[in-house]
N, C-alpha and C positions, 0 to 999 in steps of 0.2 A: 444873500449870504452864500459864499462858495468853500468849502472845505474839500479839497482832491482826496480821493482814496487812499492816493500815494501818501497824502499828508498823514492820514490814519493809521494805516501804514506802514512804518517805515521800517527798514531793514537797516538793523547797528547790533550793537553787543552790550551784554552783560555789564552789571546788574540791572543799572535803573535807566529809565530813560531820561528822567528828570533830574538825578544827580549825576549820572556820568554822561551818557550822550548829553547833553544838556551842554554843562561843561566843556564837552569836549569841542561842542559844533562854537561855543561862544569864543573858545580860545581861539581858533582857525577864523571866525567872524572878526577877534581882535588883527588877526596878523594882516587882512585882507584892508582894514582898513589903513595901519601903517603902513603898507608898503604904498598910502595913496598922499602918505605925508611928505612935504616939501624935505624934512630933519633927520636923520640918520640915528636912531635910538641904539640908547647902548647896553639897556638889561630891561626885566618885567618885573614883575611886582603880581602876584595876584591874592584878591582878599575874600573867603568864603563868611557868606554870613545865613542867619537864621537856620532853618531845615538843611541848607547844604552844610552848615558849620558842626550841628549836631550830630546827623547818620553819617557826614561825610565820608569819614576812614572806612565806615562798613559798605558803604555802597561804593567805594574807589573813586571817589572825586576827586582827592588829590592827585592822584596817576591818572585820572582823565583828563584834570585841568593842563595837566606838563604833556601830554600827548594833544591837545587842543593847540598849545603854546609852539608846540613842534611841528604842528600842520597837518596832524591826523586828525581825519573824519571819520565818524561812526557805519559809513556803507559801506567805504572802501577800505577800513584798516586793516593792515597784514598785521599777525600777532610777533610772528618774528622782527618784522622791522620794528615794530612799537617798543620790544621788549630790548633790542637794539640801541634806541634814540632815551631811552629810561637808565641802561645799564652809562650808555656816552655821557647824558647828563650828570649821572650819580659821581662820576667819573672826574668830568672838568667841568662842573658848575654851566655849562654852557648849553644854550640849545642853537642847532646850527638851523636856520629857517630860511626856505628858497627864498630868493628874489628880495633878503633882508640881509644875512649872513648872520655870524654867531654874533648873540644874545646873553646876558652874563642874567644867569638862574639858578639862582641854589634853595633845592625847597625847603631847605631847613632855616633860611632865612630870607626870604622871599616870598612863600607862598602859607599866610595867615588863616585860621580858624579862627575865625571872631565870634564868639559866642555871648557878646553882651549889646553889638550892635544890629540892630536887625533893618533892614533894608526897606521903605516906606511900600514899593509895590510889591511885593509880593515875597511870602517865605525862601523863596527859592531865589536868592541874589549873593551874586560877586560883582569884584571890581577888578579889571583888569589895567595895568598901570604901565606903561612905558616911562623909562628913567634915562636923563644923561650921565654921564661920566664920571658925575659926583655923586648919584643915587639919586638926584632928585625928583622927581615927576615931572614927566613935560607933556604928558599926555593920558587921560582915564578917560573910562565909558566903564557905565554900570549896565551889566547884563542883567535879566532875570530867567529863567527859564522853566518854564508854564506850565510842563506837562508833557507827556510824551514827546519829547525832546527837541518840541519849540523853544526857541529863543527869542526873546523880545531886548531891544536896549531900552532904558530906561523912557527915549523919548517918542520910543514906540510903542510901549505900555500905554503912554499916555494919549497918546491917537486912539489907539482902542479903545480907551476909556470912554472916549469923545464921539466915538462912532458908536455908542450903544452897547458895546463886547462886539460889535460886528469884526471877524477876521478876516475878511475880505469882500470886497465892491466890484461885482464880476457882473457882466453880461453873458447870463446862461440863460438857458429859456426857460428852467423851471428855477428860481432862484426862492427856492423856500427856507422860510428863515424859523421855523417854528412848524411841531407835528398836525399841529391843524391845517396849515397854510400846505402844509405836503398832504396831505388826504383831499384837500380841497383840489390843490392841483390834478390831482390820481383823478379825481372823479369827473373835472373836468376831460381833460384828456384822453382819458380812457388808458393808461398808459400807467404800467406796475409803478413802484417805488423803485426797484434796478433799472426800468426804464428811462425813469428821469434822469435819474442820477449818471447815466449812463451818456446819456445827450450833453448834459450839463460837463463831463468829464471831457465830451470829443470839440468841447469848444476851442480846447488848450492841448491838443493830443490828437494822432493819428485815432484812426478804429486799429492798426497792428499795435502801438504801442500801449494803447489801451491792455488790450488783448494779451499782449506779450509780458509787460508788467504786470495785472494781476497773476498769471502764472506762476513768472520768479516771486512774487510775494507767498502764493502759495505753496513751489518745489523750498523756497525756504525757511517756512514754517515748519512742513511735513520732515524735512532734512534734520533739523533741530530736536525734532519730537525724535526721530529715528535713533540720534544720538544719544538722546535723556534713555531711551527705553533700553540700550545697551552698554550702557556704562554703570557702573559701580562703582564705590567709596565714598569717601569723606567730605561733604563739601568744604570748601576752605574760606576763612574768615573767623578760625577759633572755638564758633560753639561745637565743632566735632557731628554735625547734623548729617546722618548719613544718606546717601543716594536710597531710595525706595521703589524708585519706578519701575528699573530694569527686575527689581527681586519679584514683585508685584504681576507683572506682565508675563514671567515664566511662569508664575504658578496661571494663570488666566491663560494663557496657550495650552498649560500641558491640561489642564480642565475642560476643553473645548472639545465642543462633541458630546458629555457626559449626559443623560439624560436625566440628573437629579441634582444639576445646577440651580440653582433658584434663581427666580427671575430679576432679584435684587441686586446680580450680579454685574449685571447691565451697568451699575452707579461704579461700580470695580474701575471698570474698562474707562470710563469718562474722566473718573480722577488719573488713572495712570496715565492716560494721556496727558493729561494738564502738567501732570506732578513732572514730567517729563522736558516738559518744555521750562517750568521753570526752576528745576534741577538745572538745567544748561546755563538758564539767566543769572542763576546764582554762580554756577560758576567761571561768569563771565564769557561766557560763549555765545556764539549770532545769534540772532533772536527778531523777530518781529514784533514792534509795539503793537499792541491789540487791544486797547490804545494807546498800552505804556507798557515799559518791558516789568513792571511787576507783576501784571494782571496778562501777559504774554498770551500765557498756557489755555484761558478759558476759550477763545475763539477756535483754535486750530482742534482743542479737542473734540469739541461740539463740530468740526467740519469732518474729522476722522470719524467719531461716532457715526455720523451719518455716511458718511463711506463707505464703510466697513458693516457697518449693521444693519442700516436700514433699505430694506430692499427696495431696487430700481434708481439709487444715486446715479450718479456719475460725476464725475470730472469735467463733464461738459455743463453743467449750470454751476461751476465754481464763482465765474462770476457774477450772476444772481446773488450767489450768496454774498462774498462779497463787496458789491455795490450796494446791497441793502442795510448791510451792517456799518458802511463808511456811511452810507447818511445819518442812521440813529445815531452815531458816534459823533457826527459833526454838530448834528441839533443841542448833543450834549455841552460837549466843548464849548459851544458856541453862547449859550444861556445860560450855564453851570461852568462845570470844570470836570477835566478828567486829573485832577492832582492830587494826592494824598497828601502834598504839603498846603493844599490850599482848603481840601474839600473832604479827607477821610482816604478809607481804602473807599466809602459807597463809592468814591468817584474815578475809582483803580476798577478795582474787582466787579462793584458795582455797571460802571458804563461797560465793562466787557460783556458782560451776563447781558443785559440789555441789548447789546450789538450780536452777540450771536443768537440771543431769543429770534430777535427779525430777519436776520438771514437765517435760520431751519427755519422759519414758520413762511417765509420765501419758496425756497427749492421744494417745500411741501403741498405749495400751492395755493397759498394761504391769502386773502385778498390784504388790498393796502389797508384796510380796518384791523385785520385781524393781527398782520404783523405788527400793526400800532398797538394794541393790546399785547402781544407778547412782551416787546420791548417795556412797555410801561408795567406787568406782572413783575419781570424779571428786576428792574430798577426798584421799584417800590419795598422790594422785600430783601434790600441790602441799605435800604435807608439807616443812618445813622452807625454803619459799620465805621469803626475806626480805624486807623493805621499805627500801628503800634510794634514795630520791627523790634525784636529781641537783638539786642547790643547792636542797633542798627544794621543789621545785614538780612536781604532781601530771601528770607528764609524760613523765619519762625515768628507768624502765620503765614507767610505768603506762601507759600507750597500750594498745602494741602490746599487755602482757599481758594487758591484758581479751579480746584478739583470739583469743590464744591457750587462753586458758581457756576462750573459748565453744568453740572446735575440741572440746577435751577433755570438754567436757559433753556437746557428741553423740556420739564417740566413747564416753564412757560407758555414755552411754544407749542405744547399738548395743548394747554389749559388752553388758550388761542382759537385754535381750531378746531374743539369741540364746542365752539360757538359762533357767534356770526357776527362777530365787531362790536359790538353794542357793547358798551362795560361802563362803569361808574367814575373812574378817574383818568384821564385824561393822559398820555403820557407826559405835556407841558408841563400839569400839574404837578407829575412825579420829578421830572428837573427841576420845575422849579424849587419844590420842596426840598430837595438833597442841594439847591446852593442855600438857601437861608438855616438850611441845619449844618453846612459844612461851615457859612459866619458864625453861627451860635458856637460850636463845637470850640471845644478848649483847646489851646497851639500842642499843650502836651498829648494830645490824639491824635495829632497831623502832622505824622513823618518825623516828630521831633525824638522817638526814643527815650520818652519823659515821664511816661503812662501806662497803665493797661499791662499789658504782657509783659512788655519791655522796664517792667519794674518790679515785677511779681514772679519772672521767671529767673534763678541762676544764670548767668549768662558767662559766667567765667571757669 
């Protein structure tokens, strides 16, 4: 089993990874395929169902799906040109798309919220439709999109399904498919958890772009946080949820130095980090999935925390950190799910907490027992958390909990290291347990906006 870093990863924008990146990469996935058709299509058609049909509005799927449709991708979008190609649509129903020409699209009668049919693989499904002349369909593919803003077609789910959940069949040299099978390897070899992972990554990769790409994953992280931590207001999407981080982080500077700080102040700095990063997500600004852009904020905090706080970091074992956390993260994905609409936030907020437990308990020297111990602390003790987005928008919990998951990743990664590997559950066990609780778990918990919070809170 191979999952790349980069896959982990990835660099898009706000809110979600799995409703708008998601969306967006499937619409530019649809165009790629028609321009391979023999027929000259003459409009689209697109149909949101399940989880995307429910939080849709709040997480901007509809403006991702017509930005998808227009042939914008979630790494490289410019927000002027998007807001551009959104205002021309609104304008002449038309989307003009390279190497196809204009496309008749009008999303008020074109692009559907189906909220009574729900899509067989997975919560997270559309339909993309190319039509002739007369409206008819001369051509669909059903996307689904997985999580941290994979996309699967429909006939590609089903490969996966066939392969075990195996997401890729790679010739690496350490090809572990499960936390034992990586400890087993470590021990053979002698050779960390970033070590492998690291080997396994230059199969498909320079050692510069290795190198050079975790970097920009990390200057755009940090860049993102820098933003959340200076800006102020309102975020947008209705509940009126105001920005915190920046007000939060002035009082934690102008405090700094005092000699009758308490030490609890430490948890301060980790949530305003977090809260930072996904204040941005929320309001639709760059971001880094970590594994997903709801759960964004909890990784980059946990790497700033240790930056900034804990003496003798550096910038030079960034990648340690993370290459350690892209393999917890792929074991996860890979046996479980990192999806809120499949598996809870455990599998948002949860797999983050998890992946930055094992990268700090890495950079701290921590052997390949112990960071399997962190990672499995910090997962086990977000088992059975829900996803329950207030009026759907990636806010209210999602905030503060990335704040609190990073707390829990250092604490885990403490708990870790003041021992010696040896512990009672297994990390496999803790995946595995967080997907048969993410099957058991009720749809109105998973991303639907049906449950929980998002029913018990005000939201207008």
């Amino acid at each position: 089993m191979f999952l790349s870093v980069f896959d982990m990863f990835k660099i898009g924008v706000g809110p979600s990874s799995s409703h708008t990146m998601g969306p967006m990469v499937a619409g530019a996935r649809f165009l790629d395929t028609l321009r391979q058709q023999p027929f000259k299509p003459y409009g689209l058609k697109a149909s949101l169902h399940g989880s995307l049909a429910f939080t849709g509005k709040g997480h901007a799927t509809d403006r991702a799906t017509i930005l998808g449709l227009a042939g914008f991708v979630p790494a490289t979008i410019d927000a002027q040109a998007a807001e551009a190609a959104l205002e021309e649509n609104r304008r002449t129903k038309l989307l003009s798309v390279e190497g196809i020409g204009d496309l008749a699209f009008d999303p008020d009668r074109d692009l559907r919220f189906d909220f009574d049919q729900a899509l067989p693989g997975h919560a997270n499904g559309m339909t993309l439709s190319a039509t002739d002349a007369q409206g008819d369909v001369i051509y669909h593919q059903v996307y689904y999109s997985v999580g941290g803003g994979f996309v699967l077609t429909a006939e590609e789910l089903e490969q996966k399904a066939d392969q075990s959940r195996s997401d890729a069949v790679a010739k690496v040299p350490f090809p572990f498919a499960t936390a034992a099978e990586m400890l087993e390897m470590a021990e053979k070899s002698g050779k960390s958890i970033a070590q492998m992972k690291r080997e396994n990554e230059l199969a498909f990769r320079s050692d510069a772009e290795l190198r050079d790409g975790l970097m920009r994953i990390w200057h755009v992280m940090r860049d993102c946080m820098d933003r959340g931590l200076a800006t102020d207001g309102i975020l947008p999407g209705g509940l009126s949820v105001r920005r915190r981080a920046k007000g939060i982080h002035d009082k934690l500077m102008a405090e700094r130095g005092m000699n009758l700080t308490a030490p609890h102040v430490i948890n301060d700095w980790m949530s305003t980090y977090a809260m930072a990063v996904n204040e941005e997500n929320a309001a639709g600004g760059q971001v880094v999935t970590a594994p997903t852009n709801g759960a964004a904020g909890t990784v980059p905090a946990v790497i700033r925390y240790w930056l900034d706080h804990v003496p003798g970091a550096t910038e030079r074992d960034l990648p340690e950190f993370l290459l350690t956390a892209a393999a917890v993260g792929g074991l996860i994905k890979h046996n479980a799910s990192i999806s809120g609409a499949e598996c809870g936030c455990q599998a948002e907020v949860g797999s983050a907490s998890a992946m930055a437990a094992a990268g700090l308990a890495a950079v701290l020297g921590g052997t390949a027992e112990q960071i399997e111990n962190a990672a499995e602390i910090a997962l086990e003790h977000h088992l059975g958390m829900t996803c329950d987005p207030v009026k759907g928008l990636v806010q209210v919990p999602c905030i503060e909990r990335n704040g609190l998951g990073a707390i829990k990743a250092v604490s885990a990664a403490s708990l870790a290291l003041r021992g010696d590997g040896k512990h009672f559950v297994p990390l496999d066990a803790a995946i595995e347990t967080m997907r048969q609780t993410g099957n058991d778990m009720s749809d109105k918990y998973k991303e639907t906006s049906l449950g929980g919070l998002a029913v018990n809170v005000p939201n207008c």
